[in-house]
VOPAGU-2260 file (C-alpha; in pm, 1 decimal, decimal comma):
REM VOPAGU-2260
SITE   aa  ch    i         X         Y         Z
SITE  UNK   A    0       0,0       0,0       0,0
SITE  UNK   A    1      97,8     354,3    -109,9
SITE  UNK   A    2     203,5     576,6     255,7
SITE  UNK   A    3     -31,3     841,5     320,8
SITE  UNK   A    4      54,3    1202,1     317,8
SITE  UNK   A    5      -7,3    1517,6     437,6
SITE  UNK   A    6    -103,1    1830,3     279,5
SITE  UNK   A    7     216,1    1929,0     115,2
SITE  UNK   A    8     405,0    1764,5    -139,3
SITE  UNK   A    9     716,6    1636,6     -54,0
SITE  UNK   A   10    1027,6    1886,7    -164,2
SITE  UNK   A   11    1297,5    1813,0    -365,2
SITE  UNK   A   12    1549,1    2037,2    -460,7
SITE  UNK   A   13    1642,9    2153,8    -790,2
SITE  UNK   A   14    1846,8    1944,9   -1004,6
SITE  UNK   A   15    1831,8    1668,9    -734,2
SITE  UNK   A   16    1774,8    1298,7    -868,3
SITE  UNK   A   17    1457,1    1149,4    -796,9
SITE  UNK   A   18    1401,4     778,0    -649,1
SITE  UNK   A   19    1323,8     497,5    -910,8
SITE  UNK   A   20    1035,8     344,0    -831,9
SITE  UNK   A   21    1266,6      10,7    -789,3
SITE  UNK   A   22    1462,9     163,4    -547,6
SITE  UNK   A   23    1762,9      78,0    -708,1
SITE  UNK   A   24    1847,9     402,0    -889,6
SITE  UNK   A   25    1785,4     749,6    -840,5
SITE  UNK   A   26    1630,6     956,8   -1206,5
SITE  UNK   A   27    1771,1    1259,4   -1357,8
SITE  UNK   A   28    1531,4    1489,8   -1479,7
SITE  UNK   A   29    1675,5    1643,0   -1860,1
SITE  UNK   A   30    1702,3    2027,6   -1888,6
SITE  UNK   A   31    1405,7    2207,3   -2019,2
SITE  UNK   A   32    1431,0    2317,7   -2416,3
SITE  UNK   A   33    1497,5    2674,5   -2501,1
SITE  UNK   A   34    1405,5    2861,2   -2832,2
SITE  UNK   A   35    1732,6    2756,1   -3097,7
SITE  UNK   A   36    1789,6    2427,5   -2928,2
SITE  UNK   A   37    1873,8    2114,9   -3171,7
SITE  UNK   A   38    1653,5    1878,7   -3184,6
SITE  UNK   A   39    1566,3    1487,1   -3362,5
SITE  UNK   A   40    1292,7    1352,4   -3465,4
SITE  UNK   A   41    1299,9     985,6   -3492,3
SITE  UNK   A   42    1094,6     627,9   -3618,5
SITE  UNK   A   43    1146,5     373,5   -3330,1
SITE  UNK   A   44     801,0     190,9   -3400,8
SITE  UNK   A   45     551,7     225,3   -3715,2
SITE  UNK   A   46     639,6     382,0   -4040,6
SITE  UNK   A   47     548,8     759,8   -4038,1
SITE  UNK   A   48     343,4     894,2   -4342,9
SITE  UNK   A   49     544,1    1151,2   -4471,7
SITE  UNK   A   50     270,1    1465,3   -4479,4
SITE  UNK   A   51     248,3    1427,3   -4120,4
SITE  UNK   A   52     618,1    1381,2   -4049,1
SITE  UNK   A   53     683,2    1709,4   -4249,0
SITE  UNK   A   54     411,4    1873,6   -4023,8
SITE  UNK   A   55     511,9    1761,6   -3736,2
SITE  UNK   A   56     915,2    1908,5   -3824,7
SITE  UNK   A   57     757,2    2242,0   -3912,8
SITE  UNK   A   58     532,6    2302,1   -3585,7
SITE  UNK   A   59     854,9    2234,0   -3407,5
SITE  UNK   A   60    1027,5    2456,3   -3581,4
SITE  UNK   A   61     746,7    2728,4   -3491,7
SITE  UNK   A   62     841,8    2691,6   -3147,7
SITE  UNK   A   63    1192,0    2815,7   -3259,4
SITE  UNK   A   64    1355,2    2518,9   -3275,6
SITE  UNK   A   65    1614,1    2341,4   -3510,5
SITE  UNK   A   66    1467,1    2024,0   -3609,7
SITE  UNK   A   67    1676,7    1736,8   -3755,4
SITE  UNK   A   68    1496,4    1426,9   -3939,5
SITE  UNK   A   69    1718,4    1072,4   -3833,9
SITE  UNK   A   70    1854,0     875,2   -4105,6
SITE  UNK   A   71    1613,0     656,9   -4156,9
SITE  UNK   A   72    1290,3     832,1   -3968,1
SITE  UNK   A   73    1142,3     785,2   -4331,9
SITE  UNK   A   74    1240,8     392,9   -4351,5
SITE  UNK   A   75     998,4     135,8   -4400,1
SITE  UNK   A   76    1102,7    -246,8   -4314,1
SITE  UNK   A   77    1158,6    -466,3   -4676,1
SITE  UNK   A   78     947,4    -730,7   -4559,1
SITE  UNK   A   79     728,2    -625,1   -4237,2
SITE  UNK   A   80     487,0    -334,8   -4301,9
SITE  UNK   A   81     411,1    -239,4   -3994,3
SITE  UNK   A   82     769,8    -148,8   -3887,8
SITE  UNK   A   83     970,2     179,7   -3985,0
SITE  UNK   A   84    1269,2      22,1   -4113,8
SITE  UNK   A   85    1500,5    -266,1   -3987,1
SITE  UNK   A   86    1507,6    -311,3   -3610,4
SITE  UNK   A   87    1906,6    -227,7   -3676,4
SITE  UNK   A   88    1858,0      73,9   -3856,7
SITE  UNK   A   89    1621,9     240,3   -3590,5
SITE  UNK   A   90    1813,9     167,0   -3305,0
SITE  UNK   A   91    2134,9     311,2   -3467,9
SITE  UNK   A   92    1897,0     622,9   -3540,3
SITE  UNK   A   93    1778,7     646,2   -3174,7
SITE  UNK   A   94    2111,4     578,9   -3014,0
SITE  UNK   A   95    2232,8     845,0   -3253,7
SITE  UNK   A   96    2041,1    1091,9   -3137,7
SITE  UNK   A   97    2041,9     962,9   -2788,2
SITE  UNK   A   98    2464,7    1046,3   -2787,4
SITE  UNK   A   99    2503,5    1325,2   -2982,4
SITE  UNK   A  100    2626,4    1628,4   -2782,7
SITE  UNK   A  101    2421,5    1906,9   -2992,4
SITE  UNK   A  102    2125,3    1721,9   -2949,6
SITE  UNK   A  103    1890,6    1858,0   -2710,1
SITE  UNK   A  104    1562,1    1613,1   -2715,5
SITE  UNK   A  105    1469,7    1316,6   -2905,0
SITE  UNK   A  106    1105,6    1316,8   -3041,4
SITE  UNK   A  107     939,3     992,1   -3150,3
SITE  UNK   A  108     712,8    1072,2   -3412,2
SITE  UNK   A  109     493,9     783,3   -3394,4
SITE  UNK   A  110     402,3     470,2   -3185,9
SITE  UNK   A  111     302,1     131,9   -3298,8
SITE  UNK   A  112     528,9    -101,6   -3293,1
SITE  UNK   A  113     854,4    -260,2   -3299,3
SITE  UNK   A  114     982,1    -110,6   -2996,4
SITE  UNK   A  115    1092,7    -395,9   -2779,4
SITE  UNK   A  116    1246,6    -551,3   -3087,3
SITE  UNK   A  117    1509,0    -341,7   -3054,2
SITE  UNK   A  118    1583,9    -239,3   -2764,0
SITE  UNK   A  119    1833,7    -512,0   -2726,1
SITE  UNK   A  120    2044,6    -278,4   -2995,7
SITE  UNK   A  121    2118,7     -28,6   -2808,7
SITE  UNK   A  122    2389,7      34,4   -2647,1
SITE  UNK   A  123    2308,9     150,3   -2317,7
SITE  UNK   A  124    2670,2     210,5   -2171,5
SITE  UNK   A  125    2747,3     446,6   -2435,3
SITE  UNK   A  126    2430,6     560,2   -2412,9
SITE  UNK   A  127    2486,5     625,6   -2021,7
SITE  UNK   A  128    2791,7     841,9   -2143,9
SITE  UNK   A  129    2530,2    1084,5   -2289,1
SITE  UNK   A  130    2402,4    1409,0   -2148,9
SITE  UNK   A  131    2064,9    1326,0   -2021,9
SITE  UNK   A  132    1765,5    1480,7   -2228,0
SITE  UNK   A  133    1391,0    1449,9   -2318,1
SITE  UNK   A  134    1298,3    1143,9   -2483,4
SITE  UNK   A  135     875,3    1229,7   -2569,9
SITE  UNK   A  136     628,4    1015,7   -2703,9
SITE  UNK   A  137     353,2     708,6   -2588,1
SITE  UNK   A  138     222,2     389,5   -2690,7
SITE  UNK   A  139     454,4     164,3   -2795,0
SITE  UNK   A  140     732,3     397,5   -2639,5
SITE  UNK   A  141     612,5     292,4   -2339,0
SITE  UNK   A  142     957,4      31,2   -2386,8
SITE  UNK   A  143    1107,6     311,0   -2429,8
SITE  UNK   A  144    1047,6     507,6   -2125,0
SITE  UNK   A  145    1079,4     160,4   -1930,3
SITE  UNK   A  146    1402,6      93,3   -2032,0
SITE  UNK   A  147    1553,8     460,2   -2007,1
SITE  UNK   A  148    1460,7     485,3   -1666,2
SITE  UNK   A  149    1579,4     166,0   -1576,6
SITE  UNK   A  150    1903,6     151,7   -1802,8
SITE  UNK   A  151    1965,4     501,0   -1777,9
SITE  UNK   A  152    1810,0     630,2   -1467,0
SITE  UNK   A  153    1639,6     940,2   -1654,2
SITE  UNK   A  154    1306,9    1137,7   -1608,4
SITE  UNK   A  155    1114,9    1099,8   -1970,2
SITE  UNK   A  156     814,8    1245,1   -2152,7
SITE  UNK   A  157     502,7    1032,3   -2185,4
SITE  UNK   A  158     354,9    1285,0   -2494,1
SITE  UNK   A  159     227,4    1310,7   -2839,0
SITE  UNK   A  160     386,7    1086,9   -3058,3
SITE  UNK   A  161     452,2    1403,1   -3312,6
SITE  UNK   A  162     427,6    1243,8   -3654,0
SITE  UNK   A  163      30,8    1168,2   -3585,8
SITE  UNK   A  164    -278,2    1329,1   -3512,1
SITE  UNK   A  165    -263,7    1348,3   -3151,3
SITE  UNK   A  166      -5,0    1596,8   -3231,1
SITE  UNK   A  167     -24,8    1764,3   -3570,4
SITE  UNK   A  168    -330,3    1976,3   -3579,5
SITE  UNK   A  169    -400,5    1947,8   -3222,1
SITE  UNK   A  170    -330,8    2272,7   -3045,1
SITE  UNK   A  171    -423,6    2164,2   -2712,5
SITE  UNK   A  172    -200,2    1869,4   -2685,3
SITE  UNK   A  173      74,0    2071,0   -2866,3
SITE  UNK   A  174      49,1    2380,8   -2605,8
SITE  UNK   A  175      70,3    2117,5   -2316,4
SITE  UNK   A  176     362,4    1952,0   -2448,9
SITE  UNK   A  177     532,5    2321,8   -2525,1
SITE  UNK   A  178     457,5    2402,9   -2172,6
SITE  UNK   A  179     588,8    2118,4   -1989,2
SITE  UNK   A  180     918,3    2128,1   -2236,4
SITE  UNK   A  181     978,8    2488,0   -2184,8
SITE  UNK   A  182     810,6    2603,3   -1892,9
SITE  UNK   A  183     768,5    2291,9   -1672,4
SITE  UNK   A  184     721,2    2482,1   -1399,5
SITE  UNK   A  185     396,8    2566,6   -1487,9
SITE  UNK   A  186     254,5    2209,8   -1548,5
SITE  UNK   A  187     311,1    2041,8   -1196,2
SITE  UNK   A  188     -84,7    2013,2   -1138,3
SITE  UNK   A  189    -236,5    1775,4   -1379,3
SITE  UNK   A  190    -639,2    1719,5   -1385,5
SITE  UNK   A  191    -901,5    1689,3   -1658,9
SITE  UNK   A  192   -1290,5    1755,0   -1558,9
SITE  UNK   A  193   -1397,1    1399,2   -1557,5
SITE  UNK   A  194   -1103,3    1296,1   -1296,7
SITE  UNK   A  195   -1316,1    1088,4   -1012,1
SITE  UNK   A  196   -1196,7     831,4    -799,4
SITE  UNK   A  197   -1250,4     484,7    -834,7
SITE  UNK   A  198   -1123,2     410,2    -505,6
SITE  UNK   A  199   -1027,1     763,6    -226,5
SITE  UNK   A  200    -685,0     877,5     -92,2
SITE  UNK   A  201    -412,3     986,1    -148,8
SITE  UNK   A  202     -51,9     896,1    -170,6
SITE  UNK   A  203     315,2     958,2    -294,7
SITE  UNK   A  204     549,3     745,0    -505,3
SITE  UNK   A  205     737,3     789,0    -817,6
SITE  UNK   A  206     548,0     835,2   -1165,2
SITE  UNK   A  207     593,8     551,0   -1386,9
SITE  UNK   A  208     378,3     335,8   -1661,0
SITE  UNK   A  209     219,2     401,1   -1952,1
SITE  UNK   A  210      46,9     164,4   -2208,5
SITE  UNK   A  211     -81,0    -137,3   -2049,3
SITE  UNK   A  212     -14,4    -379,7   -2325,7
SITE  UNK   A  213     380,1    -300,7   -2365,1
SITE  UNK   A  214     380,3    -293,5   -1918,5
SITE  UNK   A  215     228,4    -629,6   -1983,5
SITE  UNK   A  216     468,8    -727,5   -2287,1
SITE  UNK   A  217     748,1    -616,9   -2153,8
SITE  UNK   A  218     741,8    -843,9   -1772,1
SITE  UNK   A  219    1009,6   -1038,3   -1703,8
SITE  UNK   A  220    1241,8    -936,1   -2011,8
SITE  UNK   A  221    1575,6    -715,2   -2027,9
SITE  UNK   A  222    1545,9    -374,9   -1982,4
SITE  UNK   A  223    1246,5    -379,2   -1741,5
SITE  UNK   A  224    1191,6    -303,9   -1401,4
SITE  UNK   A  225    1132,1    -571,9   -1119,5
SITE  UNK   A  226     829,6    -404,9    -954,7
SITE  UNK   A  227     610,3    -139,1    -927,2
SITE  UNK   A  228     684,4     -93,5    -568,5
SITE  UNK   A  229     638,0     260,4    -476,8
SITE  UNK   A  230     549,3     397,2    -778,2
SITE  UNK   A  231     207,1     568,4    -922,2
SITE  UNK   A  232     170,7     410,9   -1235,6
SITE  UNK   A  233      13,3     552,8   -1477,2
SITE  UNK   A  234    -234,3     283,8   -1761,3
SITE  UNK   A  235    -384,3     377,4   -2083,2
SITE  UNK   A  236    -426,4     139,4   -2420,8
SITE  UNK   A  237    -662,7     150,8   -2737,9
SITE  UNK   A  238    -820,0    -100,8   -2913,1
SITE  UNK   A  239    -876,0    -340,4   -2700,7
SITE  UNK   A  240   -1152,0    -573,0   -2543,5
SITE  UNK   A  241   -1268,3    -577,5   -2153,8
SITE  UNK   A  242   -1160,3    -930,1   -2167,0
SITE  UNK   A  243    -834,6    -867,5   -2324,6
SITE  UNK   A  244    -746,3    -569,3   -2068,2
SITE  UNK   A  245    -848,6    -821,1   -1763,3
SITE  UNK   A  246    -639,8   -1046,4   -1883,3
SITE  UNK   A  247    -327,0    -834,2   -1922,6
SITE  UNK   A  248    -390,7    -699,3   -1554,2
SITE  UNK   A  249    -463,0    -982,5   -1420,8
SITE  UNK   A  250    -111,5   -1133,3   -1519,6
SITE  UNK   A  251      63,4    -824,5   -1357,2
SITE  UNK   A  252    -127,6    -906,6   -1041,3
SITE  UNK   A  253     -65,9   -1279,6   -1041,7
SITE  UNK   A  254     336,1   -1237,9   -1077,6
SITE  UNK   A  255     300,7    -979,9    -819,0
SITE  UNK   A  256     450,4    -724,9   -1024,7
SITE  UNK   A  257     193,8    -488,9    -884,2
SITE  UNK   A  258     266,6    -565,3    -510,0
SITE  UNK   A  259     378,8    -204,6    -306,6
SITE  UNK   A  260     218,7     -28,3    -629,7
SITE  UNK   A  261     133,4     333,3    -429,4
SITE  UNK   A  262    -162,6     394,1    -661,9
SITE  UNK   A  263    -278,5     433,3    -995,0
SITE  UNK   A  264    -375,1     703,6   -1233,2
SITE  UNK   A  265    -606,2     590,4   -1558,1
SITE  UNK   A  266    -592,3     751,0   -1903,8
SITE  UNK   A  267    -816,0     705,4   -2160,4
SITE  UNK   A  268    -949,3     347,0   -2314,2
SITE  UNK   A  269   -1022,9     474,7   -2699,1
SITE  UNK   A  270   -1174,7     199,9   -2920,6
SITE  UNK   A  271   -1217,0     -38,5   -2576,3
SITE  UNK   A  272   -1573,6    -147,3   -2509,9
SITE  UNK   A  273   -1811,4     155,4   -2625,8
SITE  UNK   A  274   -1924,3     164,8   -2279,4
SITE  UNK   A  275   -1664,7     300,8   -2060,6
SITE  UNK   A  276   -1841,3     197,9   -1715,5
SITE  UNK   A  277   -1729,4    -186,6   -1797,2
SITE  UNK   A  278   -1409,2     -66,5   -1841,3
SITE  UNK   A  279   -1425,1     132,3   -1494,2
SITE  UNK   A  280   -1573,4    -140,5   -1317,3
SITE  UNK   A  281   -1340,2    -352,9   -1432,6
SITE  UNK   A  282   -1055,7    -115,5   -1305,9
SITE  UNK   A  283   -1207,0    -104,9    -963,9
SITE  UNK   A  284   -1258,8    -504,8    -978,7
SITE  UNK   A  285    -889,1    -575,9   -1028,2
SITE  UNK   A  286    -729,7    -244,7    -872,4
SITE  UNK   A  287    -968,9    -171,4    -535,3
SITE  UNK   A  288    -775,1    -531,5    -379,7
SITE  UNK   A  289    -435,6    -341,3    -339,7
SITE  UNK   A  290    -599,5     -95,4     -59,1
SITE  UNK   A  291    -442,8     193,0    -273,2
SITE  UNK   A  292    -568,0     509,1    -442,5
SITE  UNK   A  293    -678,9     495,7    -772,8
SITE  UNK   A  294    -810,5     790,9    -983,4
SITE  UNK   A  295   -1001,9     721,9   -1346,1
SITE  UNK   A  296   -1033,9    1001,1   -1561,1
SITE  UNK   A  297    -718,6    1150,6   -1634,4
SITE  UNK   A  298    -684,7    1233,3   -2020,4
SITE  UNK   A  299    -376,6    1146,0   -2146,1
SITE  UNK   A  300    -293,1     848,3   -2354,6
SITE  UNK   A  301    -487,4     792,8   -2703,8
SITE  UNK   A  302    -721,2    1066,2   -2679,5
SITE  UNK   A  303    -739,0    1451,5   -2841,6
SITE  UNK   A  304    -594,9    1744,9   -2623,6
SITE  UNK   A  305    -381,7    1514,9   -2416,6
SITE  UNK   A  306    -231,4    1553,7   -2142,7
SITE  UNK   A  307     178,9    1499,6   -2123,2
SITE  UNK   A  308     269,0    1340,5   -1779,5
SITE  UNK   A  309     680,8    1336,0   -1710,0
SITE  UNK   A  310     748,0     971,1   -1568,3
SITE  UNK   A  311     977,6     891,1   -1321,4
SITE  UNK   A  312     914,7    1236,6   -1067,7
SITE  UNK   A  313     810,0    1236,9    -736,2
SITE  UNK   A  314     436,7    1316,6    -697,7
SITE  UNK   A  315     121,2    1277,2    -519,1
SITE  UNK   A  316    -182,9    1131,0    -654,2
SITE  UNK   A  317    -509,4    1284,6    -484,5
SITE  UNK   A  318    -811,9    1058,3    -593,0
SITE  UNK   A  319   -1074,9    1233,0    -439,7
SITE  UNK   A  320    -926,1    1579,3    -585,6
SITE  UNK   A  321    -860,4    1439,7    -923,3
SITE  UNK   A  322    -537,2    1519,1    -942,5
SITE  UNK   A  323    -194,8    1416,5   -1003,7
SITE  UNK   A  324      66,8    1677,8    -845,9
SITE  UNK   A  325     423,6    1701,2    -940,1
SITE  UNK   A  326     683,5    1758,0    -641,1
SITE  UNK   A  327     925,4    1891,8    -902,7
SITE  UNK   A  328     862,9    2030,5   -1248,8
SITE  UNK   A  329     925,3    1741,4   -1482,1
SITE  UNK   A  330    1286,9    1910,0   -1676,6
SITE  UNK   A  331    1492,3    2077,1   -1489,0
């Protein structure tokens, strides 16, 4: 069970690391991006369609940045449609950017998949040699953002994949991500007007998560972490079945991956059952058993006008209030 606080969040100073949710490793949080920084968009997953790949590059470069295309960010795989290229060829293009000094922050411009195909490509010790800086994007980069916290111990950006249309033509979701980049400061309160709780309280821990599938996908293999001991994790998915999603928790819960979980913080179930109370019940049939907060409601994950949540920051999640607060802005 999560530990109860108290009215304030708990401080952490500036530039401090912040405690993995393993307890094995502390997280840097990146700097925050500044107008001329350099930075790279690149195809870890699912082939991008080129109109929305160029749109994505010019928005960026509206918020006065220099935006660099990888290698092969326009790659598609010679045999396997649904990947962007080979599995070697996208890692080179992430670790690239990942290691290159001028380099400021690594957008992934879509999900999909293909992610933990390659992930045992990358080189994470020189990868550990690298500045730390903001990887952003969701879904399938939910491998991603698992393995970067627990390879490299860094704070990352669960955001708009930006070669798609939760980003291009979506000025909400676009503003939030500009804010939290540039002005983090400013985005430590995080609510939408349907947050409710499923089950009350309130709690601190470290957040972590993402897509439910890839947590799901993901146990037990390289590059993951152990437990989600003292962490709020945060679930979202699309396109998928009540049956399907109680499967995939129920799994977590039977290894006991979930055991010391603080609480939980739900996204948005697009293309799930039509109904959305048999996904909620479901949540509170699985979830309500670990005696720890859990708040539905939130609206990031596949949805329009989402909202970016950093992982791996202290915080406190405040079911009853509907919200998740940030101890620290999420960049530095």
């Amino acid at each position: 069970m999560g530990t109860n606080v108290g009215e304030s969040v708990t401080e952490v100073r500036e530039g401090e690391p912040v405690a993995d949710p393993r307890g094995a490793r502390a997280l840097t949080r990146p700097p925050r991006l500044r107008v001329g920084d350099r930075v790279r968009l690149v195809a870890p997953c699912s082939p991008v369609p080129d109109q929305q790949l160029d749109a994505a590059a010019e928005a960026l470069r509206g918020w006065g940045l220099e935006v660099e295309l990888a290698p092969h960010v326009r790659d598609r795989h010679p045999v396997l449609p649904y990947l962007a290229g080979t599995d070697r060829d996208r890692a080179r293009d992430l670790q690239e950017a990942w290691c290159d000094p001028d380099v400021r922050a690594v957008f992934c411009a879509r999900g999909g998949d293909g992610a933990h195909r390659m992930l045992d490509l990358l080189d994470f010790d020189a990868m550990r040699r690298a500045a730390p800086k903001a990887l952003i994007g969701f879904s399938d980069i939910t491998a991603l953002h698992e393995a970067f916290a627990v390879e490299l111990g860094v704070v990352t950006v669960h955001g708009p994949v930006v070669g798609t249309r939760y980003f291009v033509g979506d000025a909400v979701a676009q503003r939030e991500l500009h804010t939290t980049l540039f002005s983090p400061e400013l985005r430590t309160v995080l609510t939408s007007p349907g947050a409710r709780a499923l089950v009350p309280g309130r709690v601190s821990g470290v957040t972590f998560g993402g897509n439910l599938s890839l947590l799901n996908d993901g146990l037990a293999t390289p590059h993951g972490r152990l437990s989600a001991a003292g962490g709020v994790l945060i679930l979202e998915d699309v396109n998928e079945d009540a049956a399907r999603l109680d499967r995939m928790l129920t799994h977590l819960l039977r290894t006991g991956w979930m055991d010391g979980v603080a609480g939980v913080a739900l996204g948005t179930w697009t293309d799930c059952p039509p109904d959305l109370g048999v996904v909620s019940e479901l949540m509170r049939d699985r979830l309500e058993p670990l005696g720890v907060p859990v708040l539905w409601g939130l609206e990031f994950g596949h949805c329009a006008e989402q909202l970016t949540v950093p992982l791996g920051v202290p915080a406190v999640l405040d079911a009853d209030a509907g919200t998740l607060e940030l101890a620290v802005p999420g960049l530095a």
